[in-house]
N, C-alpha and C positions, 0 to 999 in steps of 0.2 A: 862197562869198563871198570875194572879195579884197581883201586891206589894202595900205598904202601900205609901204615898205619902211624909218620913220620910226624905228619899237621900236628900242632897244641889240638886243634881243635877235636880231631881224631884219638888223640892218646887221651884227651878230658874223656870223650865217650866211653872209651872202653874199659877204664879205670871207674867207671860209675857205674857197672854191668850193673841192675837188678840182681838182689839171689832169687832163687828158682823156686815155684809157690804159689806166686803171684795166681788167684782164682777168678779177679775183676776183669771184667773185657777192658778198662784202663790198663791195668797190670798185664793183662797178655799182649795189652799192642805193645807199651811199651816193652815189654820181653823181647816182641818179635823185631822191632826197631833197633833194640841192642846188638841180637842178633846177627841180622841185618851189617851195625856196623863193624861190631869184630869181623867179620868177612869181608869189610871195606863195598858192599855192597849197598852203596850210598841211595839208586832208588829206593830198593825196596823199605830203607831205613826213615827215607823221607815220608814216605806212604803208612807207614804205621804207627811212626811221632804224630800226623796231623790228625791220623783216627785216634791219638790219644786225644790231644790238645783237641780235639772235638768231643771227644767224650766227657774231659775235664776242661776248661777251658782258661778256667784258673790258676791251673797250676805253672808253676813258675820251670820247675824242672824241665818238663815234656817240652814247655813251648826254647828250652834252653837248646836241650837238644834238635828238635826240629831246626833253628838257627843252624846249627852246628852241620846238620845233613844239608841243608840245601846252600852252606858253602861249600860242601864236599863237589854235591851236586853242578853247580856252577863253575867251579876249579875244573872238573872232566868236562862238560864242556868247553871251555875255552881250549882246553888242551885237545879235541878233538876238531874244534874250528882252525888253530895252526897248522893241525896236520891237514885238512880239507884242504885249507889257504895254499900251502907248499905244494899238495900235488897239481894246485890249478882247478880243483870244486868248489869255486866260489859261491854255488848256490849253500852245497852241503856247509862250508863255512860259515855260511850270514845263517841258515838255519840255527848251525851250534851257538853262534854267538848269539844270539837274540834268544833263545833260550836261558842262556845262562844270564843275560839281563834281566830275563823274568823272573826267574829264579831267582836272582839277590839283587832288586833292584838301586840300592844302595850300593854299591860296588862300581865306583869309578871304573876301574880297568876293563869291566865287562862290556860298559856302556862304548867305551874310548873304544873298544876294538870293535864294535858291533858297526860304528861309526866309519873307522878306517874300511873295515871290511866293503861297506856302502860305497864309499868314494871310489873301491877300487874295482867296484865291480860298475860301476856309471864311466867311471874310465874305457875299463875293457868296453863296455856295450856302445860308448858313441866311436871306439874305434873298429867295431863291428859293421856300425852303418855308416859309415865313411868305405870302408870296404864293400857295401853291399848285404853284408850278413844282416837281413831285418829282421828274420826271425830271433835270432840270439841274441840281438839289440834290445827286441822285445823284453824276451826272458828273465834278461839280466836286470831292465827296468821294472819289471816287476817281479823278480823277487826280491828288489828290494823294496820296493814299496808293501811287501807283505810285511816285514820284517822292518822296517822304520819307514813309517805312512805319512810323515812330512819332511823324507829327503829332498829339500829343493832341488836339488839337478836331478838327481831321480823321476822326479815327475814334470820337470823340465825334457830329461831325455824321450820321458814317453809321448808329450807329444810329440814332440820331431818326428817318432818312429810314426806314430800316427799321420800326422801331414805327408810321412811317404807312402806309407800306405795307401790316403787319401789319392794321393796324386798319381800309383798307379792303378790305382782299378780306376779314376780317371779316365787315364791315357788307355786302359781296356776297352773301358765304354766307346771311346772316340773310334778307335779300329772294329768294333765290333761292329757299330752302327754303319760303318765307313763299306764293311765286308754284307750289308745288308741281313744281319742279324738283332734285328731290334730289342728283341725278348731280354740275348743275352746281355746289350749293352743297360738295360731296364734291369738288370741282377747288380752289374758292375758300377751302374750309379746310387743303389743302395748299398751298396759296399763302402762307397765314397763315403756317403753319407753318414755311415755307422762310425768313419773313423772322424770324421770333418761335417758334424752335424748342422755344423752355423754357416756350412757352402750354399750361399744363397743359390748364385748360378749354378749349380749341379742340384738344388732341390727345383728349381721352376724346371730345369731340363729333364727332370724323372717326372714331375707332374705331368709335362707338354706329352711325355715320349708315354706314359703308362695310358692318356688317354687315346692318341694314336694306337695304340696296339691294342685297347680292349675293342677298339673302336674297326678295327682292322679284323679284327677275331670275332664280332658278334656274326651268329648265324643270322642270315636275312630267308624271308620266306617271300617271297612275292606273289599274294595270293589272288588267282584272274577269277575264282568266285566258279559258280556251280550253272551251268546253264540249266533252263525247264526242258520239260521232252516235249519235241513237236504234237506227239499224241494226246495231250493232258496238260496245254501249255499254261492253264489258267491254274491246276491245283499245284503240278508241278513249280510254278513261279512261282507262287508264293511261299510255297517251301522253300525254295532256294534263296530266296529274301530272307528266310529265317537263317541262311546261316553262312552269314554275314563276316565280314573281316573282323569286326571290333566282337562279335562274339566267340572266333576261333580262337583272338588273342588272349579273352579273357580266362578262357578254358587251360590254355599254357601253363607250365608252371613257372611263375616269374623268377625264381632263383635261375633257371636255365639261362638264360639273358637271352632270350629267342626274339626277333622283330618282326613286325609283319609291315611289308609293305605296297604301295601299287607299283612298284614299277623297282629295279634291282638301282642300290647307288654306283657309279659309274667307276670301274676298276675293282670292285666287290669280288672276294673268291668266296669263301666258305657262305652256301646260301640254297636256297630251293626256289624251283618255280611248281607252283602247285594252283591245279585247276581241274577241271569235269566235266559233267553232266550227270540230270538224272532222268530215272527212265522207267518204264514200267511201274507207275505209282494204282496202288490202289487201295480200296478200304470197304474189309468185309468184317460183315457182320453174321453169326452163328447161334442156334439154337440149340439146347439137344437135353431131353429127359434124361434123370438119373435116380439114382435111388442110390440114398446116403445115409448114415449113421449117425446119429447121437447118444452121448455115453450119461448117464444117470445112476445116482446112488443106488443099489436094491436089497441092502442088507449089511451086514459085516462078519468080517472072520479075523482069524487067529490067525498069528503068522509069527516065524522067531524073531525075538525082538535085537535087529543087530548091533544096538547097546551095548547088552551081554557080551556079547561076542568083543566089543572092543573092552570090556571093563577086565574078562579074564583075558585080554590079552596083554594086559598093562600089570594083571597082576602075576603073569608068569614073568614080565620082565624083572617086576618086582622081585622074586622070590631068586630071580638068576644075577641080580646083584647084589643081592642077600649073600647068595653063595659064594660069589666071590671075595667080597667084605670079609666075612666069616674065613677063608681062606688067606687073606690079609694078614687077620688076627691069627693064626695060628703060625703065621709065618713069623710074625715078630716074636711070638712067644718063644720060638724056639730060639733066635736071633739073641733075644735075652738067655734065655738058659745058656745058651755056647759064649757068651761074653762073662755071665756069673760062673762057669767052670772056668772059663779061662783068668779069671781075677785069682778064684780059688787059687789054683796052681800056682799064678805066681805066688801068691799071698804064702804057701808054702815054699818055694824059693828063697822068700824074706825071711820066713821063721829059720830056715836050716843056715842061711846067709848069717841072721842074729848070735845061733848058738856058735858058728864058727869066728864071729867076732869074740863072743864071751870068750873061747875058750883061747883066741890069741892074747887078747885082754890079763885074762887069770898066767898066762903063762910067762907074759911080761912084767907082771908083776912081783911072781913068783921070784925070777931072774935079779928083781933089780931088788929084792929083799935080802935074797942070795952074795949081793956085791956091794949092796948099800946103795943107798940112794943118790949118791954124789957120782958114783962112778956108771953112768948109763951107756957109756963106749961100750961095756963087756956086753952090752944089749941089744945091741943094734939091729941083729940078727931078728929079735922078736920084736922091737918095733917096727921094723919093716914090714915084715908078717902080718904086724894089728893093720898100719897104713894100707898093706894091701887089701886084707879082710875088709877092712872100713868103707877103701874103693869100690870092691864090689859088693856090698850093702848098701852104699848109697844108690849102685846102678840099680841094683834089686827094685829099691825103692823107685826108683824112677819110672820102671818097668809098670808101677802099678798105676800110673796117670793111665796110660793108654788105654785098659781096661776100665778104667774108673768111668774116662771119659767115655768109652761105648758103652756102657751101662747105662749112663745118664740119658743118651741118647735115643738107646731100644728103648727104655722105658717111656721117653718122650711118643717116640714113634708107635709103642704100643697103646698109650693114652689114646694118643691119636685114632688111632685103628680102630680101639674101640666103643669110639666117639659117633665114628663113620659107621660101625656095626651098628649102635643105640638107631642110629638115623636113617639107617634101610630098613630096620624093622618095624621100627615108627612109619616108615613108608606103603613098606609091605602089607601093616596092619590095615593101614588107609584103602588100601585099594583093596583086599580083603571084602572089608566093609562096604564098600562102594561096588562091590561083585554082589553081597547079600541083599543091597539095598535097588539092586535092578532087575525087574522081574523079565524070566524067560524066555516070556511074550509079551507080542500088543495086539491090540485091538485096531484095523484096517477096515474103509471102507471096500463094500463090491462092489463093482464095478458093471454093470450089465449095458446091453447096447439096442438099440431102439432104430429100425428103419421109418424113412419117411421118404416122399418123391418128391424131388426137386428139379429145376431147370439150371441148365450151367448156359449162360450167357456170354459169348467172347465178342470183344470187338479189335481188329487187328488193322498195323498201318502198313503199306511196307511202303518199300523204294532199288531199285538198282542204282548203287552209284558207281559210274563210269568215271576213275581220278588217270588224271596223268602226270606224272613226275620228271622234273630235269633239275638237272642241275645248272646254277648262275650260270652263263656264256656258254653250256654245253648243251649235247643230243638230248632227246627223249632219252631216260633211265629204265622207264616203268609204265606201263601200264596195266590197270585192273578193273574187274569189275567186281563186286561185290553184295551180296541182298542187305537192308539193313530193315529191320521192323523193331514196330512198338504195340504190345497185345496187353490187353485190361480184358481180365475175369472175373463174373460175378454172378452168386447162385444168390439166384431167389426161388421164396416156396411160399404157399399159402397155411395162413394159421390153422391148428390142430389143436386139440386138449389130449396129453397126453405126459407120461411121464419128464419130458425133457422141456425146462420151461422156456427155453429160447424159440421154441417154436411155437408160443400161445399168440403167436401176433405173425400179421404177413410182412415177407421179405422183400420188397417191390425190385426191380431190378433197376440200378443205378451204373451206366457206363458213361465214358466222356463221348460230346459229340464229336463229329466227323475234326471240326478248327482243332481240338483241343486233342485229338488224336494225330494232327496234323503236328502241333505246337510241337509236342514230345516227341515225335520222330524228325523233330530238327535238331531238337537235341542232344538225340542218339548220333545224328551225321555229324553237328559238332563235335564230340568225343572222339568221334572213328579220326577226323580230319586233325585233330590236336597229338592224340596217339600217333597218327604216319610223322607227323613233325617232328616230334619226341624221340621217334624212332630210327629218323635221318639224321639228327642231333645227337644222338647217341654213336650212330655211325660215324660219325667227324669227328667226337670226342677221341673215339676208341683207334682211329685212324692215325691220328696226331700222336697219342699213346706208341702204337706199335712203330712209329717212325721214330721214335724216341730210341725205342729199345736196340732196333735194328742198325742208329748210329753206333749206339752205345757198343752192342756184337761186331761192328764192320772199325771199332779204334775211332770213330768222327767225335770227340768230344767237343767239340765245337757244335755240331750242329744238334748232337742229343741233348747239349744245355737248352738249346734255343730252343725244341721241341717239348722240352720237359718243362721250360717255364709256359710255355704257349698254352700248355694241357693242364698247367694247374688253374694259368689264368680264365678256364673254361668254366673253372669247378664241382662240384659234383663227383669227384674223383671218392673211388673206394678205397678204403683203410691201404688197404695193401697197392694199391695202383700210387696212393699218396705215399704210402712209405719209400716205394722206390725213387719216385718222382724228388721227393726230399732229401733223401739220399744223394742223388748227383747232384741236387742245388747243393747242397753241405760241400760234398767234394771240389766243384769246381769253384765256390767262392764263398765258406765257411759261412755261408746263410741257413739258417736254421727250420726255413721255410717261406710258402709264398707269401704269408702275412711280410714275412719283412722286404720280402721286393715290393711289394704293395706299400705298407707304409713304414719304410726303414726307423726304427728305435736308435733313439737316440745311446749311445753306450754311456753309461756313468763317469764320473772324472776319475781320473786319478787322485788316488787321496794320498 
């Protein structure tokens, strides 16, 4: 905004211009400040007085003027907060005023209105929620607390707005739980709580209600355990002892919240009943001749050494930002040439500028010798002339900063340049040297390869496992059968003398016995039995998901909140399954995610 140049303060300014010259980065801000205020352009004036009064910090002048701009500064303020105020943008008003407090905080009047402004906007805002309007009640209460952070009714009014707040998502919670949507009234009691953190009875009622719902949501496994095969009942038993409840559950991964238990708890949905047999068990052992290889040194050769190959390739890099460098430098050079022809030129604009001063000069002189020197009326005609001649010799002159200054510059820029040139070649050289200093080849072992006859040894476990699947209160899902085994291989051979020295000694053949082949194929069935869990868990996560979405597509925001909390409460959720998921917590109760239905943050006070 621009003002008239009417203020003392303003006419001091512009009556104290700098003359033109000035070569100090002091002397050019304060130039640019002066600037600045002959155009009544009071920021930008404020902004290059304080890079003075920074550069000099003593001096008395800058820091006068600086004063001088940031009452300018503060004046349009104010005068932009009135008009805020009359159209009824009480925000933009407490903004402009509170600025202009900043700005000259000395200045009663700015503080008095910043003040008024406050009151009047605590007014509007509790006639707001008195009406209903919270949000703008909101608003209003803080932006003035942005803007004066110890209005006591200002932060008097926010809590009110707060305690309403509190008190409906309350009364949400209550219809919510009431409509048999737990999850979502478990949102709407952290809600409460983010605005009325010291609600005791709404925080034991989100503790009571979040443990109910995880409790309500954990998957149960009810596992009836593996029966032995009639056929093999003594080895099969004992395998199926091996794999036990407390060992399936150990194999889970406990972030899942998965339970395992004997028997389903009573009213239970999300859950599995998982159980078996096993069958066709047995365990074989195999022999079988071979003939195998072993590799031994037999010599050595020459091979290119690929060193080389990375040294010249570092040094073509080298040699291609040489070139560009070098390219740099040429580019300034001429940068400079076209800046020194173009000073030339003006420079001759001055000279012919100069001779058409002399010769207005000489011709006014000539005139007033002619009439006497008392009488210069009969002159006027050639002082005009010189006045004008003079004008434009001084512009002349002027003319020649700009060049001067881009002189200064290229030549900066070409230092530069060739600074960066000195340093690629200095580079260049290096890797040069480091190409000379790497020979072309090396020296490798041969490799040659040596048979010998050996026995390969297997011993193998297996098992059929017979599972069946249902789901808590429901049919048979599933059934399967499946092989599972566990095989240990191991060659042995007898000692040799011979080039390869791992064969100077014999290899005895080492397998596990029949139990210890047993053990390990229990705990292949363990893994198989923890993956189906995993894998039914995953399908109830992913189910709960797609019922979320499908409220969300079919308009139900009600019951896609309550799904969308239910699925994060699962957890495990992918980046993107969580982004959405957060997303409609945000939407329907400006929760920022499931941590805060879980353990609602307290919000900061009003200051």
């Amino acid at each position: 905004m621009r003002r008239s140049l009417a203020s003392p303060a303003a006419l001091a300014l512009v009556a104290s211009l700098f003359a033109a010259g000035c070569v100090t980065a002091f002397g050019r801000a304060l130039e640019r400040g002066d600037g600045h205020a002959a155009s009544g352009l009071w920021d930008g004036a404020a902004a290059a007085y304080a890079e003075a009064v920074r550069l000099e910090p003593g001096d008395v002048q800058a820091a006068a003027k600086l004063r001088a701009a940031r009452h300018e500064q503060a004046s349009e303020r104010l005068a932009r907060a009135e008009l805020s105020a009359a159209r009824g943008e009480l925000e933009a008003a407490l903004a402009a005023a509170a600025e202009a407090a900043s700005l000259e905080p000395t200045r009663a009047e700015a503080t008095a209105r910043l003040l008024e402004l406050a009151d009047r906007a605590v007014a509007e805002g509790r006639t707001a929620l008195a009406a209903g309007r919270v949000r703008e009640a909101r608003e209003l209460a803080e932006a003035v607390l942005r803007r004066a952070p110890g209005h006591v009714a200002a932060r008097s009014l926010v809590a009110e707005v707060r305690a309403h707040l509190a008190a409906a998502a309350l009364g949400r919670a209550d219809r919510a739980e009431a409509r048999g949507l737990p999850a979502t009234a478990l949102a709407e009691l952290a809600v409460c709580l983010g605005f009325d953190p010291r609600n005791a009875a709404a925080r034991a009622r989100h503790t009571a209600l979040r443990a109910r719902l995880e409790d309500a949501l954990r998957f149960v496994v009810v596992y009836r355990g593996l029966a032995p095969s009639p056929a093999d009942e003594a080895a099969t038993g004992a395998l199926a002892a091996r794999v036990s409840a407390e060992r399936v559950a150990a194999a889970l991964d406990p972030g899942l919240g998965i339970v395992l238990a004997a028997q389903a708890p009573e009213g239970h949905g999300p859950g599995l009943v998982l159980g078996g047999a096993l069958a066709t068990h047995r365990i074989a052992r195999t022999r079988e001749r071979a003939r195998l290889a072993c590799d031994y040194v037999c010599g050595v050769d020459r091979e290119p050494n690929p060193e080389r190959a990375d040294r010249e390739r570092d040094l073509a890099d080298a040699e291609r930002r040489l070139s560009a460098v070098d390219d740099g430098v040429a580019a300034q050079e001429r940068e400079l040439t076209r800046n020194e022809t173009e000073l030339a030129a003006v420079e001759r604009d001055v000279s012919r500028q100069e001779e058409a001063v002399s010769r207005a000069r000489a011709d006014l002189e000539q005139c007033l010798s002619r009439s006497g020197a008392r009488d210069g009326a009969r002159c006027s005609s050639e002082q005009s002339r010189l006045d004008g001649e003079q004008s434009r010799l001084d512009g002349e002159r002027r003319r020649l900063d700009g060049p001067r200054r881009a002189i200064e510059q290229a030549r900066r820029d070409l230092a530069s340049a060739r600074d960066r040139r000195d340093d690629a070649r200095r580079g260049r050289d290096r890797e040069r040297e480091d190409v000379y200093a790497t020979p072309s080849t090396r020296t490798v072992d041969r490799i040659c390869s040596h048979g010998y006859d050996a026995e390969v040894h297997r011993a193998r476990a297996e098992v059929a496992l017979e599972l069946g699947l249902r789901s808590l209160g429901g049919q048979p899902e599933d059934e399967r059968r499946t092989p599972h085994a566990h095989e240990v291989t191991d060659v042995a051979h007898h000692a040799e003398v011979g080039p390869c020295a791992e064969l100077e000694v014999d290899d005895p053949v080492e397998l596990p016995s029949d139990l210890e082949l047993d053990a390990a194929l229990g705990d292949v069935l363990v893994t198989e039995l923890a993956r189906v869990v995993a894998e039914r868990f995953e399908a109830y996560r992913a189910a709960l998901f797609a019922q979320a979405r499908a409220a969300e597509a079919e308009g139900r925001d009600d019951l896609a909140l309550e799904n969308h909390v239910r699925f994060l409460l699962l957890g495990r959720a992918s980046p993107a399954e969580a982004a959405v998921a957060t997303a409609a917590l945000a939407r329907a109760t400006g929760l920022g995610g499931i941590s805060a239905v879980l353990e609602p943050l307290e919000l900061p006070p009003a200051r």
